[in-house]
C-alpha positions in Angstrom: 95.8 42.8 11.9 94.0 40.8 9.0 95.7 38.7 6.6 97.3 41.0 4.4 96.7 39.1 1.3 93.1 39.3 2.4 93.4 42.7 2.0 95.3 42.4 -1.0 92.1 40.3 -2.7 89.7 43.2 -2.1 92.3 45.8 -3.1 92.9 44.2 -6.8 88.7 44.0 -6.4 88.9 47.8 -5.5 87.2 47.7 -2.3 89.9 48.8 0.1 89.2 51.1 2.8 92.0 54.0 3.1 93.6 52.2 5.8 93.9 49.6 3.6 95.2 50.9 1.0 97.8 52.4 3.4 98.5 48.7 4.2 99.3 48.4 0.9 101.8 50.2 0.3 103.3 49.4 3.1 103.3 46.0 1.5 104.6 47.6 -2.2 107.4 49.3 -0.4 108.7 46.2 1.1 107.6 43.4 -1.3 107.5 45.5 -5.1 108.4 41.9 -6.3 105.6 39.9 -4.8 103.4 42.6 -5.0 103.7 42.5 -9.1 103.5 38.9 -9.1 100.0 38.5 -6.9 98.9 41.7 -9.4 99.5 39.6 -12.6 98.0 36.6 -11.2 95.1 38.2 -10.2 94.4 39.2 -13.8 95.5 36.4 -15.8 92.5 34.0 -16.8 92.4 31.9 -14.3 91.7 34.3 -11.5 93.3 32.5 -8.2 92.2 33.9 -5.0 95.5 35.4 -3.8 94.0 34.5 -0.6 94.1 30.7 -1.3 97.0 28.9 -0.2 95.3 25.2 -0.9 98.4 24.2 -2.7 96.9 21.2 -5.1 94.2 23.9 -5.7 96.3 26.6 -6.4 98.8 24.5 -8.5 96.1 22.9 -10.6 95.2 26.6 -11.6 98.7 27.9 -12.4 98.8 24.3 -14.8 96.0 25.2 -16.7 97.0 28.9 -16.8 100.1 27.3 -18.0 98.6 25.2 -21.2 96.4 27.9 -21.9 99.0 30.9 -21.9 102.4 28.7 -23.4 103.4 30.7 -20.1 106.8 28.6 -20.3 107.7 31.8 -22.2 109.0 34.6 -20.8 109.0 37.6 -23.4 111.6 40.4 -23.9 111.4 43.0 -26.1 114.4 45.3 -27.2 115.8 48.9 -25.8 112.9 50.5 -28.1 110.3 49.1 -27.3 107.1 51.3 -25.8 105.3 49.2 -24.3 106.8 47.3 -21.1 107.1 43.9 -21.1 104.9 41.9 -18.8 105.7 38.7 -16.6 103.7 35.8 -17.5 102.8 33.3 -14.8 103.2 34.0 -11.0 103.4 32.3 -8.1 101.8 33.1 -4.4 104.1 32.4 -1.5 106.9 30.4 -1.2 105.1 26.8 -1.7 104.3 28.5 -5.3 107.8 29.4 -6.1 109.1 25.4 -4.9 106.6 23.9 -7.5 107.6 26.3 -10.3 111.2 25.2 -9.9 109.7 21.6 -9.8 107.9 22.2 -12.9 110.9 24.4 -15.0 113.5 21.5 -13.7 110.9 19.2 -16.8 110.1 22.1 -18.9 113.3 24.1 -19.5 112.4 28.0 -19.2 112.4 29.8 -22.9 112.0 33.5 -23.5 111.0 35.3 -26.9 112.8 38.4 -28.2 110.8 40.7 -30.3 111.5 43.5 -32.8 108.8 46.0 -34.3 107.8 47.4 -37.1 110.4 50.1 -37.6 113.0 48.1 -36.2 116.0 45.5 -36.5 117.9 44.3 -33.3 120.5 41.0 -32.7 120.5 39.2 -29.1 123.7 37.0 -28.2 122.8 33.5 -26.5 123.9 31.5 -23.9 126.3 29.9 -26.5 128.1 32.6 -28.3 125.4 32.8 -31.3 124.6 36.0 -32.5 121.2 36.2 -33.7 119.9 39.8 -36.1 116.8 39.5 -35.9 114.6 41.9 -38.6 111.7 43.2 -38.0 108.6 41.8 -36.6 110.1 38.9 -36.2 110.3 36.7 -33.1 112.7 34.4 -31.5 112.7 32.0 -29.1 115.6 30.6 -27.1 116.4 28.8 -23.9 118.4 30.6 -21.4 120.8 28.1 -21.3 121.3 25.1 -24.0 121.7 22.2 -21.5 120.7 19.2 -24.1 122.4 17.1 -26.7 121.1 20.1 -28.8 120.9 23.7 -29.1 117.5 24.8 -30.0 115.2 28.0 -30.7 112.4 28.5 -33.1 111.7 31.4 -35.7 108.8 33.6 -36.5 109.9 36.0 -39.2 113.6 36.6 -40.9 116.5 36.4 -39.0 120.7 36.1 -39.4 122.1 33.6 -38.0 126.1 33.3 -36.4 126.7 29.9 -35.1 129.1 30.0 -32.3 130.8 26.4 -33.4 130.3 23.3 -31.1 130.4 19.9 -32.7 129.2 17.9 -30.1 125.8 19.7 -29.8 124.3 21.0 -33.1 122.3 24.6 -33.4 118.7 23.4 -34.3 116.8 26.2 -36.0 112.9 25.6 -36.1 110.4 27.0 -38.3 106.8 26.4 -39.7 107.7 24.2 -42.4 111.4 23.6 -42.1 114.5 22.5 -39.4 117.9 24.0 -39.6 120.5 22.5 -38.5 124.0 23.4 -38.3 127.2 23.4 -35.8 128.8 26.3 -36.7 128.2 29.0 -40.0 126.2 31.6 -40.1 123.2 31.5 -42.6 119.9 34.0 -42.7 116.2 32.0 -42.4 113.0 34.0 -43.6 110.1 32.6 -42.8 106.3 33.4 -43.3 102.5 31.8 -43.7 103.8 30.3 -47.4 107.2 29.2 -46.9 110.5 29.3 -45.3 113.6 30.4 -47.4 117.4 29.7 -46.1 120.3 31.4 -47.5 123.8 30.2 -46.6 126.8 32.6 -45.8 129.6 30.4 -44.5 130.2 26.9 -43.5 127.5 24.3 -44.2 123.7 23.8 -43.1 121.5 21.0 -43.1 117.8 21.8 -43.9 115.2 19.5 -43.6 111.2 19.5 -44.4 109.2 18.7 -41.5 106.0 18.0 -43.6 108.0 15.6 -45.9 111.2 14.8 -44.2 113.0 15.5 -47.2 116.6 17.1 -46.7 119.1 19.1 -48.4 122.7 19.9 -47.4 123.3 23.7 -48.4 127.0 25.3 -48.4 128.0 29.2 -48.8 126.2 31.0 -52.0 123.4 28.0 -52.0 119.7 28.5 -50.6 116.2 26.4 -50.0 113.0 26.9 -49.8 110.4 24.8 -47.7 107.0 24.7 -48.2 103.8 22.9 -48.0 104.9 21.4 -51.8 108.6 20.5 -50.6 111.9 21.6 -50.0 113.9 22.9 -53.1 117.6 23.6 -53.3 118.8 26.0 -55.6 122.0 28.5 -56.2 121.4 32.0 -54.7 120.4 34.7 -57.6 119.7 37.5 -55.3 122.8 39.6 -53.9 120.3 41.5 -51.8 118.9 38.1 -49.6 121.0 39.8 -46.5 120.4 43.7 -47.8 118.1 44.1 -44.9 120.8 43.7 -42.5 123.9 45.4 -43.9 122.0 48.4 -45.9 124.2 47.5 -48.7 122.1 47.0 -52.5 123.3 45.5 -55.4 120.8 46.0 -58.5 121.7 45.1 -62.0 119.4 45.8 -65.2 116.7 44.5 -61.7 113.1 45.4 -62.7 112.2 48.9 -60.9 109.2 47.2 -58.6 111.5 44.2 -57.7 114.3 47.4 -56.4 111.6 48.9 -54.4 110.6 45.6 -52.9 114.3 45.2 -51.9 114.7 48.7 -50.3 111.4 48.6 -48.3 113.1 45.6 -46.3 115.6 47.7 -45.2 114.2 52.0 -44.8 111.7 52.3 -42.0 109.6 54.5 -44.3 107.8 52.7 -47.2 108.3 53.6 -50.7 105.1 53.3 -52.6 105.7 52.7 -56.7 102.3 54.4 -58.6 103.3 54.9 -62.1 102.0 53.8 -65.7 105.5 53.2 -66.8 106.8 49.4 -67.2 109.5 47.7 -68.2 111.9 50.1 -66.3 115.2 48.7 -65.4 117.7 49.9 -62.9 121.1 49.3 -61.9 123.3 50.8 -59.1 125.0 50.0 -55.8 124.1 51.8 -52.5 126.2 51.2 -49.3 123.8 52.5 -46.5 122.8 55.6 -48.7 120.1 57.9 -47.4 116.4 56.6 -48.5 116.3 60.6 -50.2 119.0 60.2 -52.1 118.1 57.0 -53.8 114.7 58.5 -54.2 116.7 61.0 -56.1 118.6 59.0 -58.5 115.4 56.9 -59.0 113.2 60.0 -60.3 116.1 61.2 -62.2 117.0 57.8 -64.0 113.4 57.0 -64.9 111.8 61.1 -65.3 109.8 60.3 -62.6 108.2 62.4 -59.7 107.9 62.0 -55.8 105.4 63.3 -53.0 106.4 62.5 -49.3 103.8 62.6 -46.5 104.6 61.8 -42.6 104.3 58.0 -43.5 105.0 57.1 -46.8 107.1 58.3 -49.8 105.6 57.9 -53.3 107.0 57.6 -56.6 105.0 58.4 -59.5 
């Protein structure tokens, strides 16, 4: 019988006889695992022969795949998510799967959890932290924090609970900013312009990594990092961590600045299309129904409301 991963080449090139293809499956049935793995690196961009078992070869490919795909990374996406995640690098054979170990053993393994649009989720690490992460945000973590540190990096807003460890400090890493702490629990936002910390308990060290300034930040004080600096200040907004606990605080707050606040937390947007200015609102909602506040909101102000499939407008 050929080589079966002779046959495998022509049938990721579609030019298997039926035979083949009966080969195949044979193979799937047995080897699902493998079978995956030779599939992906078939298609990722540096297109090794499945064939070719010229190990220098073959390893200098997966490298470069490597530097060109950050494939270090290994992404999981939460319970809701549509679209299934997808392994990154792969490795053909068993003299693959030795030099990935070789290579993970210097480059420790990190994965990236993702929310969605319409969607907030938390992941626990290795560690004890809890990590809320809202949404399209991105984290990513180490499966295991093996170092004189514990670090992950941020794209987006997340909540932070810091399980406590004194002898290895939780690192936080952003665009502009570095977060360090050994045990609190704080909430980082972070975007293209700047990277805001708000501290709930205990205390956190943030530091600039454009200017290497620093600030040390303790419960009900905040920064924000940017291309400018770092600036510490006290925290004015009761509604930093709103987008987490559903729970809104607005006092005499200007009526665009309360639908700002509300659209981080409802799925469905509220668009704010009236003449009228100078509107102020005060109330406090504990996880109310987005149609309720709708309701109080035309009521307080005279105002009207038209809701399609996406969108809710006040006007």
């Amino acid at each position: 019988m050929e080589n079966i991963y002779k046959i495998l080449e022509r049938h990721f090139q579609q030019q298997t006889s039926k035979e083949e293809e009966d080969e195949v499956l044979k193979f799937k049935e047995k080897n699902n695992s493998e079978y995956l793995m030779l599939q992906q690196l078939w298609n990722s961009p540096s297109k090794i022969n499945v064939s070719d078992y010229d190990s220098v070869k073959a390893w200098e490919h997966v490298v470069n795949d490597i530097r060109k795909r950050k494939s270090n990374l290994h992404f999981i996406y939460s319970p809701f998510r549509q679209v299934a995640a997808v392994a990154f690098i792969v490795i053909v054979g068993s003299l693959f799967a030795y030099l990935l170990m070789q290579q993970h053993q210097k480059t420790p393994t990190f994965f990236a959890f993702e929310t969605l649009s319409s969607q907030t989720d938390s992941v626990l690490l290795a560690d004890g932290t809890t990590v809320w992460l809202n949404r399209n945000s991105t984290l990513y973590y180490p499966k295991n924090f093996d170092g004189k540190t514990r670090q992950v990096k941020l794209d987006g807003e997340a909540y932070f609970n810091v399980a406590k460890n004194a002898k290895q400090p939780f690192i936080v890493e952003t665009s502009y900013s570095k977060v360090t702490v050994l045990g609190t629990s704080f909430n980082v936002n972070t975007d293209t312009i700047s990277t805001k910390v708000h501290v709930c308990t205990g205390k956190v060290k943030v530091q600039s990594e454009r200017s290497g300034s620093e600030a040390y930040l303790s419960p009900k004080q905040m920064a924000v990092v940017s291309r400018e600096g770092l600036a510490k200040s006290s925290i004015t907004n009761p509604n930093f961590l709103s987008w987490k606990t559903g729970d809104f605080l607005f006092e005499d707050t200007p009526l665009p600045t309360v639908i700002d606040e509300l659209n981080r937390y409802y799925n469905k947007p509220i668009v704010l299309n009236t003449t009228k200015t100078g509107m102020l609102f005060s109330a406090h909602f504990e996880k109310a129904k987005q149609e309720d506040i709708i309701e109080i909101i035309k009521t307080t102000f005279n105002l009207n409301s038209y809701e399609n499939t996406t969108y809710y407008e006040i006007r």
